[in-house]
N, C-alpha and C positions, 0 to 999 in steps of 0.2 A: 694702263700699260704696266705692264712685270717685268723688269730686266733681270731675267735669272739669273743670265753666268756676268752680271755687272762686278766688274774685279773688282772695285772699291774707288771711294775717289782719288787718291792718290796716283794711285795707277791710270786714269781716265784722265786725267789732268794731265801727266805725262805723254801717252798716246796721241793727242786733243793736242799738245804744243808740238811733237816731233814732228805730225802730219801736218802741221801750219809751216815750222821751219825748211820741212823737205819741198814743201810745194813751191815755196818762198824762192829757194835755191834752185828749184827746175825752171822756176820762170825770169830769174836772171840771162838767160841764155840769149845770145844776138840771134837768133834764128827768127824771135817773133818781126827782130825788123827787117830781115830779110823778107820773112811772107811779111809784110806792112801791117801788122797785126797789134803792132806798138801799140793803136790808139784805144783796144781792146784786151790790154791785161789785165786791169782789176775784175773786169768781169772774167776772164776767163779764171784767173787764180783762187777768186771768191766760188764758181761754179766747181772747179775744181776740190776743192778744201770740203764742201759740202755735198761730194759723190763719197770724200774720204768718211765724214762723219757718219753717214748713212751706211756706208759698210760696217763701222764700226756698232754702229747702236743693232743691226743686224746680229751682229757677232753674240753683242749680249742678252740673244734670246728673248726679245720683247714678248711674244706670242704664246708659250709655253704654260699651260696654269699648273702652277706648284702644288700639290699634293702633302699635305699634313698629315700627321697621325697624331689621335685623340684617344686618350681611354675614359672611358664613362663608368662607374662604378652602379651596378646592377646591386638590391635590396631582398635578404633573402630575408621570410618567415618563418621564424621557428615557435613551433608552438608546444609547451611542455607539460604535461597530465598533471595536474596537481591534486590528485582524487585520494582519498584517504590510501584505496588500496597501494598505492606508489609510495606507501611508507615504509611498506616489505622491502628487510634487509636481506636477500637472497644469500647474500656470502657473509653474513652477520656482523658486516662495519657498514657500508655504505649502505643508506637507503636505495629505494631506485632512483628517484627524482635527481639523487647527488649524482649518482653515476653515471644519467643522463646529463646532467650539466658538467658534468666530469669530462664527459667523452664531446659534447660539446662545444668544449672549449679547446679540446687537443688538436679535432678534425678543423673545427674553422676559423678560430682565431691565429692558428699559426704558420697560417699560408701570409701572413703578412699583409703586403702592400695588394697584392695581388685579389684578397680576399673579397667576399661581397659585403656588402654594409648590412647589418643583422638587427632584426625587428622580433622583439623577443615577446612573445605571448605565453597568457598558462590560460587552462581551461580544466573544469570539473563541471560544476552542473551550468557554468556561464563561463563567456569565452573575455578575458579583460587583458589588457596592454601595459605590463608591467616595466617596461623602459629594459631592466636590465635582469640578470637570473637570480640575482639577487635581492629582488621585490618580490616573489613568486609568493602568491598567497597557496600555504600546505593544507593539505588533508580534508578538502571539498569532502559532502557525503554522496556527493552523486558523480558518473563521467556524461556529460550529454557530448557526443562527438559531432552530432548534427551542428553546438552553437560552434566549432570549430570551423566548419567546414564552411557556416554562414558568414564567418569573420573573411575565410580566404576570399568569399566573394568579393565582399564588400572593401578589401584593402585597396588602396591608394597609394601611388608611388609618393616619394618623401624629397622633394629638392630635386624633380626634374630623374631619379633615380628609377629604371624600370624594375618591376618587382618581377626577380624572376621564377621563383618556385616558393616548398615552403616544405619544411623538414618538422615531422610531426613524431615527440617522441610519445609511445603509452605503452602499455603493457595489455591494453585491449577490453579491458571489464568496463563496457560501456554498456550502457541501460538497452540503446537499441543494438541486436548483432546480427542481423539484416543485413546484407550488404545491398540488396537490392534497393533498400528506402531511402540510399544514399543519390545522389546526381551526378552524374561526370560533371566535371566542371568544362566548359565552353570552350576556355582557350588550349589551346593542343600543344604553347610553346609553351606552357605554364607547369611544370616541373614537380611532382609530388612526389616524396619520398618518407616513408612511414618507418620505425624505427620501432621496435621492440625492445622495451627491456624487460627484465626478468631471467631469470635464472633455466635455463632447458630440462637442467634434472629436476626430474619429477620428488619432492620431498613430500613426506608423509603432512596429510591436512585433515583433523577432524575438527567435525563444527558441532553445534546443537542447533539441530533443524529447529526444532518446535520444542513447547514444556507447555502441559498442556494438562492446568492446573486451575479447581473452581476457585472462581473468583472471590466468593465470600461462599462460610460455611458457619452451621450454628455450632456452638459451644457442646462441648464432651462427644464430639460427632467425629468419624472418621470418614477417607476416601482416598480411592486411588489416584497417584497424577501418574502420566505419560510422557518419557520422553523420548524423541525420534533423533538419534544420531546417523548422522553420515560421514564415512572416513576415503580418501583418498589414498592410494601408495601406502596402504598401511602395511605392507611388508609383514607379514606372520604378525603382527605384534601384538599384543593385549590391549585392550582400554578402560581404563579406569574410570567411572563416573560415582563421583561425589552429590550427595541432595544435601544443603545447606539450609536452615533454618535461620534466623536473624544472625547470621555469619559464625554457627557452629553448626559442625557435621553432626545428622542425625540420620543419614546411613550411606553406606558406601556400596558400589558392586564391580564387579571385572566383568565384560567382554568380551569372552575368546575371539580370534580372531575367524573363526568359523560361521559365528552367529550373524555375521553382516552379511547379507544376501543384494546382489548386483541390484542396480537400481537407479539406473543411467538414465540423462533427460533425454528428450525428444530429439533421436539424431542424432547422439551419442552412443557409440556403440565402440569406443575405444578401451583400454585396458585401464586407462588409467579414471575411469567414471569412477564416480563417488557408489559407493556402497552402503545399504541404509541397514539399522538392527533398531528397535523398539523394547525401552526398559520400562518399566513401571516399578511406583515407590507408593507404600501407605505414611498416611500423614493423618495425623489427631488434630483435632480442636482443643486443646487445655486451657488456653485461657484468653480472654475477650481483647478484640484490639484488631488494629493491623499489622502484619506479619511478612517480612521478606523472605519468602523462596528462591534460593538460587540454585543452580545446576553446575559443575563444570565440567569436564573432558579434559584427561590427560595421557599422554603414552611417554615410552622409555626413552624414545628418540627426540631432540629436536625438532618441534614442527616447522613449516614454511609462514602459518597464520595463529598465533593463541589469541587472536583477535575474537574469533567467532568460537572459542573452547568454553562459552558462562553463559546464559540465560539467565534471568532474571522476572520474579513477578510477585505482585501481589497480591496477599488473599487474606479478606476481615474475618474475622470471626464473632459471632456478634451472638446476641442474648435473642432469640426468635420472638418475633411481636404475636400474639396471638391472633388469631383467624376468626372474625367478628361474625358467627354463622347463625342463621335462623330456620329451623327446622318445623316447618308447617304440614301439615297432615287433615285432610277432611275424615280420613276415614281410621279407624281401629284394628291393625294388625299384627303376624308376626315378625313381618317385614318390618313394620313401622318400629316395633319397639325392640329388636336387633338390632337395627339402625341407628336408632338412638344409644344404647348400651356402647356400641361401637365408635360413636362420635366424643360419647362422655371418654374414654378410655384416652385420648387423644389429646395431650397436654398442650398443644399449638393450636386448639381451635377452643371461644371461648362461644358455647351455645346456649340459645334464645331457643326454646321449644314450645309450638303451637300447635291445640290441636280443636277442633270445632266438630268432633265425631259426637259429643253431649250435643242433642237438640234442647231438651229442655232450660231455658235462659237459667232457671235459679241455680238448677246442678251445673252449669257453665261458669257460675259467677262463684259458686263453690270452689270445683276445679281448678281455676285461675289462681285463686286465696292458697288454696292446700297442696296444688302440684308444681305451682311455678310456672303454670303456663302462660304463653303469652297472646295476643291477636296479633294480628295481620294486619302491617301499616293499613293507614287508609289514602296515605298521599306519597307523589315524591319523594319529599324529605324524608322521611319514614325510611323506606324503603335504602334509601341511600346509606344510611346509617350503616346494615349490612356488606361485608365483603361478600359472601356467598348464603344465596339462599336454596334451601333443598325443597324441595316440593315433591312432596308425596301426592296420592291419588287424591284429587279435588276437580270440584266442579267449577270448570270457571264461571258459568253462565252465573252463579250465586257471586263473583265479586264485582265489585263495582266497575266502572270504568275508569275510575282515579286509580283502583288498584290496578287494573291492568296495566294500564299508562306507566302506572308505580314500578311493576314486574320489568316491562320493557326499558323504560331509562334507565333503568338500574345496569339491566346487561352492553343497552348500547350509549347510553349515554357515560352513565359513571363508570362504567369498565369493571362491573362484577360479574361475577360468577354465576350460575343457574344449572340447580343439578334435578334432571326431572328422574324420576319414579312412575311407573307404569300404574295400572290401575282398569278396571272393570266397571261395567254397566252406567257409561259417561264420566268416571271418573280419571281416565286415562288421556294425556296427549292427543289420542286418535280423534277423543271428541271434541279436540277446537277447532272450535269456528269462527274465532275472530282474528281478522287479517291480522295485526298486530303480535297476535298472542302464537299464528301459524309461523309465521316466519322463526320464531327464536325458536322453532324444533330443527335438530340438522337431521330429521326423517323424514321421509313419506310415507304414506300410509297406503296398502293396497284398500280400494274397495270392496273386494271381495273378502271377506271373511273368510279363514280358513283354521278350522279344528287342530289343538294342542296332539299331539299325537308321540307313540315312543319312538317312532323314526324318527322328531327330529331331536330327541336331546341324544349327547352329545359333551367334550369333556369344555371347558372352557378354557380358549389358548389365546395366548396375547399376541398381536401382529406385529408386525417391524417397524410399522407405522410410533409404535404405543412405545417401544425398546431404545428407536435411534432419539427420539423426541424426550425422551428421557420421565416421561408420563409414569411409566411401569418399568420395575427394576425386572430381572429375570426369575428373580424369588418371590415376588408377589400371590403365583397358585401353587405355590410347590407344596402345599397342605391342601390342595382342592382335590377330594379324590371321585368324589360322587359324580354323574351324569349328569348336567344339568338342559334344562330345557327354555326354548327361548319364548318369552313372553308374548312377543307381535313374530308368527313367524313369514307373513305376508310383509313387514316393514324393509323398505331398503333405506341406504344414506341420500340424504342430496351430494350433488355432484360436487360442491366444494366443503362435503363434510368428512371427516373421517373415522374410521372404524375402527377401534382401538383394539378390540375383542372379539372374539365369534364362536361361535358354539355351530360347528358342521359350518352350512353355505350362511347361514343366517347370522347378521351382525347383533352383538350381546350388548356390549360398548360403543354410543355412539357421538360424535365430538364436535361441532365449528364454532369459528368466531364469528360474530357478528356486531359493527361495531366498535367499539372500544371493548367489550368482554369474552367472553366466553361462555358456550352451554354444554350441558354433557347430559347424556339420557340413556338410562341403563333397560335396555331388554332381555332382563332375566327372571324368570320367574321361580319363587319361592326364594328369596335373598337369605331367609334366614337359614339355610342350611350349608349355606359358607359361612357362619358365625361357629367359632371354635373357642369356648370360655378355656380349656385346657392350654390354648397356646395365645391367651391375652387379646382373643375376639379374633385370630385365624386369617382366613382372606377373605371376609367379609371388612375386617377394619383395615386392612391391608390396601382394599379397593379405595374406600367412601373417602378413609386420610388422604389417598395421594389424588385422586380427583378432585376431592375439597383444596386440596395446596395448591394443586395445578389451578385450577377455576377462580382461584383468589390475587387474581393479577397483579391489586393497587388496595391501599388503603384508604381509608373517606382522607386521610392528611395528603395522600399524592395523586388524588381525584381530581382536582384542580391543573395539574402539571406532568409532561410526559418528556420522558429526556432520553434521546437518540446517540449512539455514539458508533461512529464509522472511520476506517481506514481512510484518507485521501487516496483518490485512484492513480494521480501522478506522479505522489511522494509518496513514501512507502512512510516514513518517520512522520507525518501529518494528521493529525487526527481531530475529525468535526463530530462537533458537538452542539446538535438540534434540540430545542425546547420547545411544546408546544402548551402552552396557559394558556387556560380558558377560566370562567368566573363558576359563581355557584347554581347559574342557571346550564352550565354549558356549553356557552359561546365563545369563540375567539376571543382576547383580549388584546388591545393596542397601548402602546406607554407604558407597560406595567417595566419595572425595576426585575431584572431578572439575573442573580448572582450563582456562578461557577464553582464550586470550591471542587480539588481534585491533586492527591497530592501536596499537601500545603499550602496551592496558589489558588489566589482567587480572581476570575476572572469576570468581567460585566459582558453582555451578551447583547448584541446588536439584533435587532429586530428586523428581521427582511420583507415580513409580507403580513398582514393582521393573525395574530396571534403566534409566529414563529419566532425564534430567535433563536441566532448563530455565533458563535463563536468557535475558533479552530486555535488549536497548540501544537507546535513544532519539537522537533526531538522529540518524540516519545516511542522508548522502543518496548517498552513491557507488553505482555500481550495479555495480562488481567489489567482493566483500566475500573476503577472506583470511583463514582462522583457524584457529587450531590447536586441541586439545581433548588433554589429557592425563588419563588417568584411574590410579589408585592405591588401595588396600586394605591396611591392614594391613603397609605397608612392599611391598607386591609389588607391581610395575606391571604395568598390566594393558593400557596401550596406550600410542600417540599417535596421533593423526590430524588431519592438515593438507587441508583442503579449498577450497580456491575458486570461487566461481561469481557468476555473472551475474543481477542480479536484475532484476525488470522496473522503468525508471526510475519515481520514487517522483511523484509531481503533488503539488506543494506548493501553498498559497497563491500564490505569485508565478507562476504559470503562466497566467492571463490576470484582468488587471487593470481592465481595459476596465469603464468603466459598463454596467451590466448595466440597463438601463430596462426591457427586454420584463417581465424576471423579477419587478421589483420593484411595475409596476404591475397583472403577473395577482394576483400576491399581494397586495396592496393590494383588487382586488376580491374575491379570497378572502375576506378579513377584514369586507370591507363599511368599510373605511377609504378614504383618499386617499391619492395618490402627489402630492410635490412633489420637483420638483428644487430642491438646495442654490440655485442662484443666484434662484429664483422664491419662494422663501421670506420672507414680509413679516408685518407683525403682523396680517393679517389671519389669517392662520392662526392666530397665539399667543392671538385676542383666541376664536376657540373655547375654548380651555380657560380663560376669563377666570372669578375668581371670583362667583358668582351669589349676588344678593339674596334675602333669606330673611324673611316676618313672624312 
């Protein structure tokens, strides 16, 4: 029982005596002895007194339940970008991050008592619960807005406190901008409100797309690098780009502002797309080493990002190791000794010349003494010794079975080279017939025979195949002026080989790997009348050099080890690095000691599966990576190999910074939330998540 309107006790004690005293003084009266009723006062006066009391506890509302009011303080989530791009000072004091905590603090801390209790998160490439805005770990390289989105799920009220929304501030340069791959989230009272910051006016932003520069190059050698600029809001203005050698300028160029041609991403079709222009810079070899190339972009204005204005990369320069080549021949030609003259000329290749066209043993063993010639391994090992071996017109049927075994490991085992030479009356490709010896041709051969004729020559042109592969420069025949005719005009490619050259419909140049190597087989007849002595062997040496370079993949020191270097497909800044050792037979190797060095650092490489081994390094933005890989067993080494390549440039965070609004208000309707921009952000918004009255 509740006595609501209970006056107090004093009061009640009062009431409680007056109504005793009153009753007391009615039943004095002589009338009870009139009715005879004398013998019956205390009961009536006691019956009496407690009709009074019952009126009275009536009075005080026994019955009524009292109604309270409560307030319960509701938990808002606020979760803050901490991605490097949120470093951009839009009005050039505050970053954004401050002026989201800036605005943060004005909207919700200063409603007071009233306010909701605030659960302060940051997220970049991980979503983590920093207590206060003041813990906020800065300048993540990546946004993943998904682990945001995974945290609101996951949150749990704090002391009985309902969580009622969650207030997300970023500027929208998230990895995924999908709004689709986003999920509503379930509950419908649960309050989202997305927050913009960055600056509306579009400021001028140029980046350096790509620098696109060889990796390693030989000493006193030149070449052209590439770079791809894109600019934003560049308002008329000029752009300067600077090419930087180990941090002095060794040439500079301007940009009109005309030269940028539109060049919007997928879907973009706004005013303000980036605009792409393509410079190119020459650059020497002078002296041996490694060498910092950098790039920068700059204009007259203040940018929004100088973050993305530099590229950077590097490129060795290094003393060319010579090309270990053996130059065998059955037969006596002028092909043959063209070829030779033009091989000799060639200061990267260091040639073994064999020739078995003397039948007579005594004048062979002569020969050998007086020309410098050499035989024709008889084994393997042999064989292995060379990078590339040229084979001219021979009969295989006359070499052994070691040798052939010899020829083939060579290409698919040890990962050499193999350049064949056409040739007549069994002396050519067409007449092998040992399965072994058939496969390492990338031709086939027609059956039918078919007559040399002057229909089919014809000028000799190099394919796109031979130009993008980087096999044949564009100057290669520009000295080829005669007609030339093709040797097999019945030969086509196999299907996974390729045609580097052709002469009319008939392929001249023909190319695949097989293997760990590679083979090349040229169908051209009369070679030597591409030898030009007046212009230093013409495009006869023009050919056989860059075929021989191409065909010389590895040397018998990095025979043993192969080393793989790849982007990460989910980090752009992650890059793995695969080794595969094998011993001197070939095979896989397990437990072998396998060291990294790349950059200064050295790193030990983890073995995944019998003969691989992995290791992966973070941060790295350059896009020429250099590095070596030495592998070891048991005291025996088993390699080295030094590889360099070109990766594709990595897109960081800082690649465009720009307020992303489109993105952040489709997602905003995903959610069934609101988008506000940072500067439109008032307590009317804070006073949604206000804590709500409860009885």
């Amino acid at each position: 029982m509740i006595l609501v309107d209970y006056p107090g006790h004093f009061i009640a004690a009062l009431l409680l005596t007056g109504s005793a005293a009153l009753v007391l003084l009615v039943f004095r009266s002589s009338e009870l002895q009139k009715a005879g009723l004398q013998p019956y006062k205390r009961w009536l006066i006691l019956l009496q007194y407690v009709s009074i009391v019952i009126l009275l506890l009536i009075l005080w509302n026994p019955s009524r339940a009292k109604v309270s009011t409560t307030r319960s303080q509701d938990s808002v989530l606020a979760f803050f970008d901490t991605s490097e791009s949120m470093s951009v000072a839009d009005d050039g004091r505050l970053s954004r991050l401050d002026k989201a905590i800036a605005v943060f603090g004005e909207t919700f801390r200063l409603l007071g008592a009233d306010s909701s209790a605030q659960r302060v998160f940051g997220f970049d490439g991980q979503t983590y619960h920093s207590g206060s805005t003041d813990f906020l770990r800065r300048w993540g390289s990546q946004t993943d807005m998904h682990a945001a989105f995974s945290a609101l799920a996951k949150s749990e009220p704090v002391e009985e406190n309902r969580v009622a929304g969650a207030v997300i501030f970023t500027d929208g340069q998230a990895q995924d901008k999908n709004p689709l791959a986003y999920l509503p989230l379930g509950n419908k009272d649960f309050r989202v409100v997305l927050v913009g910051v960055g600056s509306k006016d579009r400021r001028p932003d140029v980046a350096i797309e790509s620098f696109d520069a060889p990796s390693r190059m030989a000493i006193d050698t030149a070449c052209n690098v590439k770079v791809a600029v894109t600019a934003r809001n560049l308002k008329n203005q000029a752009v300067t780009l600077e090419l930087l050698k180990d941090n002095y300028v060794i040439s500079s160029t301007q940009i009109p502002p005309d030269a940028f041609r539109q060049a919007p991403r997928p879907g973009d079709d706004s005013p303000a797309a980036a605009k792409a222009a393509t410079v190119e810079f020459t650059i020497g070899a002078d002296t041996l080493g490694s060498h910092m190339l950098c790039v920068r972009a700059r204009t007259t204005e203040q940018e929004l990002n100088p973050a993305n204005n530099t590229r950077s990369t590097v490129v060795e320069v290094v003393q060319e190791t010579a090309i270990k080549v053996l130059f065998y021949s059955q037969v006596a030609s002028f092909d043959i000794g063209k070829i030779r003259q033009a091989l000799a000329r060639d200061d990267k290749i260091q040639l073994d010349f064999g020739m078995d066209a003397i039948k007579s043993p005594l004048l062979a063993e002569q020969a050998l003494q007086t020309c410098g010639h050499v035989k024709l391994p008889t084994d393997r090992r042999g064989f292995h010794k060379y990078d590339v071996i040229i084979l001219g017109p021979c009969d295989l049927n006359s070499l052994t079975d070691a040798q052939v075994e010899g020829l083939y490991s060579l290409v698919v085992d040890r990962g050499g080279g193999l350049v064949l030479m056409p040739g007549k009356s069994g002396y050519g490709p067409d007449a092998w017939a040992d399965k072994k010896a058939r496969a390492l041709l990338p031709a086939i051969f027609d059956s039918v025979e078919r007559e040399i004729s002057a229909n089919n020559s014809g000028k000799i042109e190099l394919t796109l195949d031979a130009l993008d592969g980087g096999v044949f420069g564009p100057e290669t025949l520009k000295d080829c002026f005669d007609p030339a005719l093709p040797y097999y005009p019945a030969v086509v490619c196999k299907p996974a080989s390729t045609t580097l050259a052709v002469i009319k419909d008939a392929p001249a140049i023909m190319f695949h790997r097989i293997g760990r190597g590679r083979v090349c087989m040229l169908n051209i007849s009369k070679l030597y009348l591409l030898y030009r002595e007046d212009l230093e062997g013409g495009p006869l040496c023009e050919i056989i050099s860059q075929l021989t370079a191409h065909c010389a993949r590895m040397s018998s020191r990095e025979a043993g080890i192969e080393l793989f270097v790849e982007r990460d497909t989910e980090q752009a800044n992650k890059v793995r690095f695969v080794a595969y050792v094998c011993d001197d037979s070939f095979a896989p190797v397990a437990g072998a000691n396998v060291l990294l060095s790349t950059a200064d650092v050295v790193l030990s490489m983890d073995e995944v599966e019998r003969g691989y081994y992995v290791v992966e390094m973070e941060d790295v933005r350059d896009q020429a990576i250099i590095a070596t890989a030495q592998a070891e067993i048991n005291g025996v080494f088993l390699g080295e190999r030094t590889t360099a390549v070109s990766l594709p440039p990595a897109r960081g965070e800082m690649a465009d910074v720009e307020l992303d609004e489109n993105f952040l208000q489709a997602l905003a309707k995903r959610l069934d939330g609101k988008y506000v921009h940072v500067d439109e952000l008032d307590e009317n918004i804070a006073r949604t998540f206000q804590s709500q009255t409860q009885a």
